[in-house]
C-alpha positions in Angstrom: 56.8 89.1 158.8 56.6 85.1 159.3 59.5 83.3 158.9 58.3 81.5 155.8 60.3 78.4 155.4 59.0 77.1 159.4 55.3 79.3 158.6 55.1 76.7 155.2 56.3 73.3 157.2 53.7 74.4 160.0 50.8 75.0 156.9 51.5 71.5 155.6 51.5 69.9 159.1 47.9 71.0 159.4 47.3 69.2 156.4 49.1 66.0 157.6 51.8 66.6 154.9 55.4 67.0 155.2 58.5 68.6 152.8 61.2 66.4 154.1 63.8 67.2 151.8 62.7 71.0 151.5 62.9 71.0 147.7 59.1 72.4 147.8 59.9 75.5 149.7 63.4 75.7 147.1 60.8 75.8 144.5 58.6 78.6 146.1 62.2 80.4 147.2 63.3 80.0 143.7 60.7 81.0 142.0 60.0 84.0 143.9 63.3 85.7 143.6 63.4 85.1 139.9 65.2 88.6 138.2 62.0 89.9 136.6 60.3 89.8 139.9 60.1 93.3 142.0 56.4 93.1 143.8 55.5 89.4 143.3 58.3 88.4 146.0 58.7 86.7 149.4 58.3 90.3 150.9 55.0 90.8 149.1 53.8 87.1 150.0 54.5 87.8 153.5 52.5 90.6 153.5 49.8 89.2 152.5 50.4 85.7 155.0 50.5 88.4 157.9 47.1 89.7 156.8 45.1 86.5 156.6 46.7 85.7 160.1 44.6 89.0 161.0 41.2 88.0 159.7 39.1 84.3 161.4 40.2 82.5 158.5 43.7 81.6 158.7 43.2 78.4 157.5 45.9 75.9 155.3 44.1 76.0 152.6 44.2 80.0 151.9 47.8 79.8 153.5 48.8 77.2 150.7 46.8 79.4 148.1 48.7 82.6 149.0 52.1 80.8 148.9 51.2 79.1 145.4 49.3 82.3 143.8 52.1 83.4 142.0 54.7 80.7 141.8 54.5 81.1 138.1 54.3 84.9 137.4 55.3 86.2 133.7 54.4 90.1 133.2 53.6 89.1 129.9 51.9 86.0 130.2 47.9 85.6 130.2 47.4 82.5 132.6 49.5 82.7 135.4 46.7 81.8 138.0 45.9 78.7 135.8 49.7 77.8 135.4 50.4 78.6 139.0 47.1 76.3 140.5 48.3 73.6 138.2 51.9 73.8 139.1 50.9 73.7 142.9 48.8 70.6 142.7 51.3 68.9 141.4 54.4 70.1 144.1 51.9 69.4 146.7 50.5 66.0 145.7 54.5 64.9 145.5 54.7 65.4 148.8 51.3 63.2 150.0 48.7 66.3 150.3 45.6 64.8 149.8 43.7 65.6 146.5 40.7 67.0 148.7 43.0 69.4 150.2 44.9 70.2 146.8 41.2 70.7 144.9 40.5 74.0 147.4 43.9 75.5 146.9 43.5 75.0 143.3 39.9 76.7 143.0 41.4 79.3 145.4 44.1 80.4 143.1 41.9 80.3 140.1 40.0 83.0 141.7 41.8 86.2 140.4 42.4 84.3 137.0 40.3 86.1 133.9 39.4 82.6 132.8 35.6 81.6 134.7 36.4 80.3 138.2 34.1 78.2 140.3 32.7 79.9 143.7 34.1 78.5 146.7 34.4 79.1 150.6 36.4 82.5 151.3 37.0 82.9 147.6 35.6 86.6 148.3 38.6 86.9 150.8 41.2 85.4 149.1 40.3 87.8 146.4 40.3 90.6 148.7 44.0 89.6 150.0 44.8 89.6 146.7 43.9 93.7 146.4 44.4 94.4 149.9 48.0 96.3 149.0 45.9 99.3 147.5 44.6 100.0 150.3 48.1 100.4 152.7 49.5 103.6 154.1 50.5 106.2 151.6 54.6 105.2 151.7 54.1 101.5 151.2 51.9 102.0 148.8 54.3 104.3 146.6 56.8 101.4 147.6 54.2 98.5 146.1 53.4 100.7 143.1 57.0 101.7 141.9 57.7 97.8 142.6 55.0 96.8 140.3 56.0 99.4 137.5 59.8 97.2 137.5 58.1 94.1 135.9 57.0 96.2 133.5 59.8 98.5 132.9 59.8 97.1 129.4 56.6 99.2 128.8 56.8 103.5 128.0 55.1 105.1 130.1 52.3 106.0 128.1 50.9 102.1 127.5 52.0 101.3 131.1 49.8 104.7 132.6 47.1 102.6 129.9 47.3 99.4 131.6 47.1 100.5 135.0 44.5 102.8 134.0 42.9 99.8 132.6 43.0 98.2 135.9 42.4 101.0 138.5 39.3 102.3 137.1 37.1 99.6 137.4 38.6 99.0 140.6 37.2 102.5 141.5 34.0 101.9 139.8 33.3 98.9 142.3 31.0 99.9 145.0 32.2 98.4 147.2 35.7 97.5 145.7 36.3 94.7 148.3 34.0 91.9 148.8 34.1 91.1 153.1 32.9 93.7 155.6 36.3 93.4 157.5 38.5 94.3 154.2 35.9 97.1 153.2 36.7 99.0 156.6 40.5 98.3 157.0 41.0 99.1 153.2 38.2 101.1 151.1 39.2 104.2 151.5 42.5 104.7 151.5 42.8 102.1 148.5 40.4 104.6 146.8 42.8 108.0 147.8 46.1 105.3 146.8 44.2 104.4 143.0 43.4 108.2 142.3 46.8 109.3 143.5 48.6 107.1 141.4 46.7 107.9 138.3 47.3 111.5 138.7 50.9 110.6 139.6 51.2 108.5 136.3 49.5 110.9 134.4 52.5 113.8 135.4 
């Protein structure tokens, strides 16, 4: 796991930006460990940072997008993407990152929103980062899934087994589910075994 608060002062340095009084990183910090959160957290963010750093494209702007993808997360809101890419161009044009830089990390974000998003360089692996839990060992898996079933304990079981059935099957109906050659053979498999498992897990 990166230590996030020097990983995110590194990321804006390669943009030629700075946080000098760190209230941008208290933002992401503060918004991440809001109470309703138990998956869309630091830990989870992390995760996904230490991916990317696996793949060719570790660049700033899909650093930026993954620490701004869900700054604004509400289980029962519709536009969190659109909030969220709109929320970080404005944190990160306070602190001087240029609007060229801000535009990509903006039409990054928008990628997994429901609303039509433009196409854009990496999009396809940004959107595969963004799935890329389903496909992680068995345990961590079970960990990410009974995370993800806390923000929405407010939900019986039977609507919540709806909405992730909702979810997981067209997931499984994708062929393949993830868009770059690298994600399909880390992750298509066992992101299919974690999907089915979980349904029949939900299902009791």
């Amino acid at each position: 796991m990166p230590d996030l608060p020097k990983h995110f002062i590194q990321t804006l340095a390669l943009l030629q930006a700075k946080d000098p009084d760190g209230d941008t990183w208290q933002a992401l910090e503060s918004r991440h460990a809001e109470p309703h959160r138990h998956f869309h957290t630091l830990p989870y963010l992390a995760f996904r940072l230490d991916l990317l750093a696996t793949t060719s494209h570790d660049t700033p702007h899909l650093r930026l997008a993954l620490y701004f993808h869900h700054i604004v997360h509400d289980p029962c809101g519709e536009n969190n993407e659109l909030q969220s890419a709109r929320l970080a161009t404005d944190l990160l044009s306070a602190i001087d990152v240029a609007d060229k830089h801000t535009a990509v990390i903006y039409d990054l974000i928008r990628i997994t929103d429901p609303l039509p998003s433009p196409a854009i360089e990496h999009g396809d692996l940004f959107a595969d980062l963004h799935l890329a839990w389903l496909g992680s060992p068995p345990d961590q898996f079970h960990h990410f899934s009974n995370a993800l079933r806390q923000e929405f304990d407010w939900l019986p079981d039977t609507k919540y087994l709806r909405q992730r059935m909702n979810e997981a099957l067209p997931l499984l109906d994708r062929n393949p589910l993830f868009q770059t050659t690298d994600f399909q053979a880390r992750f298509e498999q066992q992101s299919r075994a974690n999907l089915t498992a979980e349904i029949t897990r939900l299902r009791g």
